[in-house]
Every structure is written in structure tokens, then in C-alpha cells.
C-alpha positions as CSV (number, residue, x, y, z in Angstrom):
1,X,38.3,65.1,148.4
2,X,41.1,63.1,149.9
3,X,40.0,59.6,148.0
4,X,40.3,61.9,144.5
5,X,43.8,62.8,145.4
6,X,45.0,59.3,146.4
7,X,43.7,58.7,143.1
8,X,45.0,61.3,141.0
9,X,48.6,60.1,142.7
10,X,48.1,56.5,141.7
11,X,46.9,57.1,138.3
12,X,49.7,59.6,137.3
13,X,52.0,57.1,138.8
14,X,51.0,54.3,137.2
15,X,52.3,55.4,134.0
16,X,55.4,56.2,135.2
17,X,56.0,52.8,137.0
18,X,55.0,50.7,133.7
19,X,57.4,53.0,131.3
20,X,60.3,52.1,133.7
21,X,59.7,49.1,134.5
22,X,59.7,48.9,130.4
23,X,63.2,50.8,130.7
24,X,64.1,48.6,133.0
25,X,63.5,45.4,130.6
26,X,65.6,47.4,128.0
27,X,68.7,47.6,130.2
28,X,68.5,44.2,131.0
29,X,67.8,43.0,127.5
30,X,71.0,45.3,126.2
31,X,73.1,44.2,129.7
32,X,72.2,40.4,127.6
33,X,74.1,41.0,124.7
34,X,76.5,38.1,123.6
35,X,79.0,40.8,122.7
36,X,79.8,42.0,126.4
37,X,80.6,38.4,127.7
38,X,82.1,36.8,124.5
39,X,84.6,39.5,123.5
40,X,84.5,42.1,125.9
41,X,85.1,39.6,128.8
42,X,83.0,41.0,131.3
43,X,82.6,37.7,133.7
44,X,79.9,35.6,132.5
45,X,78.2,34.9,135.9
46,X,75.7,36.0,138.4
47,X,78.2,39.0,139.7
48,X,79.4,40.3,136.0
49,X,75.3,40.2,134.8
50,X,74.5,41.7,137.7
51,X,77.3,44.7,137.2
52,X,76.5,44.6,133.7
53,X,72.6,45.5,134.7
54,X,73.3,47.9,136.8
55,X,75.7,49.5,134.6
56,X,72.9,50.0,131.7
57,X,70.3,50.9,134.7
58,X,72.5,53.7,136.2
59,X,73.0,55.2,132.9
60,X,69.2,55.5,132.4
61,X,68.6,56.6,136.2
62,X,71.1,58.8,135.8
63,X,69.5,60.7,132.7
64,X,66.3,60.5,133.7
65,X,67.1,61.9,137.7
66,X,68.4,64.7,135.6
67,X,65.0,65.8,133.9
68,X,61.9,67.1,134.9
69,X,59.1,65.0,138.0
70,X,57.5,63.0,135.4
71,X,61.1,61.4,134.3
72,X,62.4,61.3,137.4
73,X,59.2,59.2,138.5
74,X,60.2,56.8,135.8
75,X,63.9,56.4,137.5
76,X,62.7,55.7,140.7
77,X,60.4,53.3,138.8
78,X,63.6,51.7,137.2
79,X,65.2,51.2,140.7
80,X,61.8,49.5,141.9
81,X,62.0,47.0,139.0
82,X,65.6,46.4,139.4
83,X,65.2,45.4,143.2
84,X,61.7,43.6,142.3
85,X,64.2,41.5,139.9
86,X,66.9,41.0,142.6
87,X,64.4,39.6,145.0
88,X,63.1,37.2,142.5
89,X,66.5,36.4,141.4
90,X,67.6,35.4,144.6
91,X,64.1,33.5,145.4
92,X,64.7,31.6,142.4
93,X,68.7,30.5,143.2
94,X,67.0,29.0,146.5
95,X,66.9,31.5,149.3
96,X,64.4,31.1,152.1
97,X,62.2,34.1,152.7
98,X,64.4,34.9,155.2
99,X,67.8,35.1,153.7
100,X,66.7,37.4,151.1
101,X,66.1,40.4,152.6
102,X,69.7,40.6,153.6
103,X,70.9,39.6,150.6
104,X,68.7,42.5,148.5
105,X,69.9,44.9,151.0
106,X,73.3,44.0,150.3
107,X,73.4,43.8,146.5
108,X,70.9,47.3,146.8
109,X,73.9,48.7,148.5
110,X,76.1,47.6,145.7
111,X,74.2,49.2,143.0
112,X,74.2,52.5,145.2
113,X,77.8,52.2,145.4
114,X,78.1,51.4,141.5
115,X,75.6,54.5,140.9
116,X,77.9,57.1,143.1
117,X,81.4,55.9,140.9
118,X,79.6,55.6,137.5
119,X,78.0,59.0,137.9
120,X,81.5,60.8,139.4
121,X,83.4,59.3,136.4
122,X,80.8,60.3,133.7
123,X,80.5,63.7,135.3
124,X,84.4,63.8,135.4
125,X,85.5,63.6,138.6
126,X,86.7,60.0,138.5
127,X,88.6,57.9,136.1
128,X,85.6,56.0,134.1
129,X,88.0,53.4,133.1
130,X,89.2,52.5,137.2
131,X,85.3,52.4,138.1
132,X,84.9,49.6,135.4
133,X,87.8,47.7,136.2
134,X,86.4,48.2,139.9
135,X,83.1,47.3,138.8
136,X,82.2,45.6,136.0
137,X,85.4,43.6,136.1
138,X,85.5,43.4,139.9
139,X,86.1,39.6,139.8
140,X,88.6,39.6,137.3
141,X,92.0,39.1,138.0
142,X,94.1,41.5,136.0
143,X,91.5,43.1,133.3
144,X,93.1,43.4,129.7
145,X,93.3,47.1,129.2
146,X,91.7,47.3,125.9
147,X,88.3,45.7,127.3
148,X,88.1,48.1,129.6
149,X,89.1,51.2,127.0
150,X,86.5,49.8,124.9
151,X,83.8,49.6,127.6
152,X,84.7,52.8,128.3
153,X,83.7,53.8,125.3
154,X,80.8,52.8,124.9
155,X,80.0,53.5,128.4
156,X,80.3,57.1,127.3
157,X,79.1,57.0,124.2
158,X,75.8,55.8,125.9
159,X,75.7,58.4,128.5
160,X,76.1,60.7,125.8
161,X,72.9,59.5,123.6
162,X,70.4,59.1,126.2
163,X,71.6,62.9,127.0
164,X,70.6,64.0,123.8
165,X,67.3,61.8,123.6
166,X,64.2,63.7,123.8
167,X,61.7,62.8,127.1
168,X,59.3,61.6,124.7
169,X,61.7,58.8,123.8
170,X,61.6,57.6,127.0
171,X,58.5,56.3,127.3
172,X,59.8,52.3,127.2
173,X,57.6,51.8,124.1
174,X,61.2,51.3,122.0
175,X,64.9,50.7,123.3
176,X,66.6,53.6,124.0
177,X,70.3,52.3,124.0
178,X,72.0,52.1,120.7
179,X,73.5,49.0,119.5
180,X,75.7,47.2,121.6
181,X,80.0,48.2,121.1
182,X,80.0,45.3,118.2
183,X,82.5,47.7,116.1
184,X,85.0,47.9,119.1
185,X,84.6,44.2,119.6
186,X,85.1,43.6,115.9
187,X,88.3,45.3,116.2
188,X,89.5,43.6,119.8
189,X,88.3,39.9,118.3
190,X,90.7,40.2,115.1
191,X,93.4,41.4,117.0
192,X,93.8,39.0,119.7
């Protein structure tokens, strides 16, 4: 009886794990896009991809936490793949086996931190825009304003759809974040 229970676990949560780790690849592919680096000047390194990552992860994470077990499941899923992909990341820049647990630890940290301001300025207890320029544009010197009102934007524009998305959408069979902010950019591009 015990063996069919371990089971029953594993095969309900193996679903779960593949559609986030699907999510997951959808957040990263969106947290890609030209548009956020070229024109929206988020920093074009390891620390602005990373922030940029984490921002389109805790927007899922933060939807799905919200809905009922099997959703959830798929959150916690998301956060698995996301610190599966910061190990590797930090394999691959050269780390010995035992410099990377630190360093996963740390940047873990990071994204809880990220998580707690993201989710108290999209629930409105924090100015969205100051956990951006916090954030997202944490290595920049002096942010330009407008990137930041325009990330803004879209940040809760975002929030916003995946609210209104149905659980079955989320199932990491199709992306689940609109189209990346290339009307804002349009209009920051023509008039710098």
C-alpha cells in the first residue's frame, strides 16, 4: 500500500514538474527578448539576464502560488528549474563543485529577495517602479526614468494577463506572456 502511494505522488508530480519546467523555458525565452536590452536598457550581462529571468519567473510563480495544489505544484516546479539553470550556469562559467553551492545559495537568496519586492509592489504596497530601478537596473548608474516607466508597464500589464489566464493555459504547451513592450520601445527609440 505504501509503494502505490509513493507512486501515485510521483506520477501526479511528474506532470506538474514537466509543465513548469516548460513555464520556466517560456520566461527565459521572453526574459531573451532583444527589445529589453537594446531599448529598454536593462544591462546586457550575466546580473541584468539574470534579473530579467527572475522578473518573468516571479510573475508566473506569483500567479500560479495564487491558484489551486495542482498550479501551485507547477510554481515550485518553476523555482526547481530556475535553480537547476543557476547551477548549470555557474558550472558552465567555470566554478568547481565546490564554489557553487555558495554561489546558488546566494543568487537563490537574490531571487527570494526580488520575489518579496516584486510581489509587494504588484500587490501595492511598494512603488513598482523603485523595485525595478532596485532590481532590474541594480547595476545601473542613474536609470533613465522612462525605461523604467515603461518596464513598469509592462511589468503590470503582465501580472495582469496571467491573472486573467485560465489554469488550463498553463500547462507550458504554449507561451503564456504576451508580446514583449515593443510598442513602448517603439515610442522610447524615436524619441531619444
Amino acid at each position: 500500500m505504501r509503494a502505490q502511494t509513493i507512486r501515485r505522488v510521483f506520477r501526479r508530480a511528474r506532470p506538474e514538474m514537466e509543465a513548469g519546467r516548460a513555464l520556466y523555458a517560456h520566461a527565459v525565452e521572453q526574459a531573451r527578448s532583444p527589445v529589453f536590452y537594446t531599448v529598454l536598457d536593462v544591462p546586457d550581462s550575466l546580473d541584468g539576464r539574470f534579473d530579467a529571468i527572475v522578473l518573468h519567473a516571479v510573475l508566473l510563480i506569483r500567479r500560479l502560488h495564487r491558484a489551486s495544489p495542482p498550479l501551485a505544484e507547477r510554481g515550485q516546479a518553476i523555482f526547481d528549474a530556475l535553480v537547476e539553470d543557476m547551477d548549470n550556469s555557474v558550472r558552465e562559467l567555470g566554478a568547481g563543485d565546490l564554489g557553487v553551492a555558495p554561489r546558488v545559495k546566494r543568487m537563490a537568496q537574490g531571487f527570494y529577495g526580488r520575489y518579496q519586492a516584486y510581489e509587494a509592489a504588484l500587490d501595492g504596497d511598494e512603488d513598482l517602479r523603485r523595485a525595478l530601478a532596485r532590481n532590474l537596473y541594480g547595476t545601473v548608474d542613474e536609470p533613465e526614468p522612462a525605461r523604467i516607466e515603461a518596464m513598469a508597464s509592462y511589468v503590470t500589464r503582465e501580472s495582469e494577463r496571467l491573472e486573467e489566464l485560465a489554469a488550463t493555459e498553463f500547462d507550458g504547451r504554449k507561451a503564456v506572456f504576451g508580446p514583449p513592450p515593443s510598442a513602448i520601445a517603439g515610442e522610447l527609440e524615436s524619441s531619444d
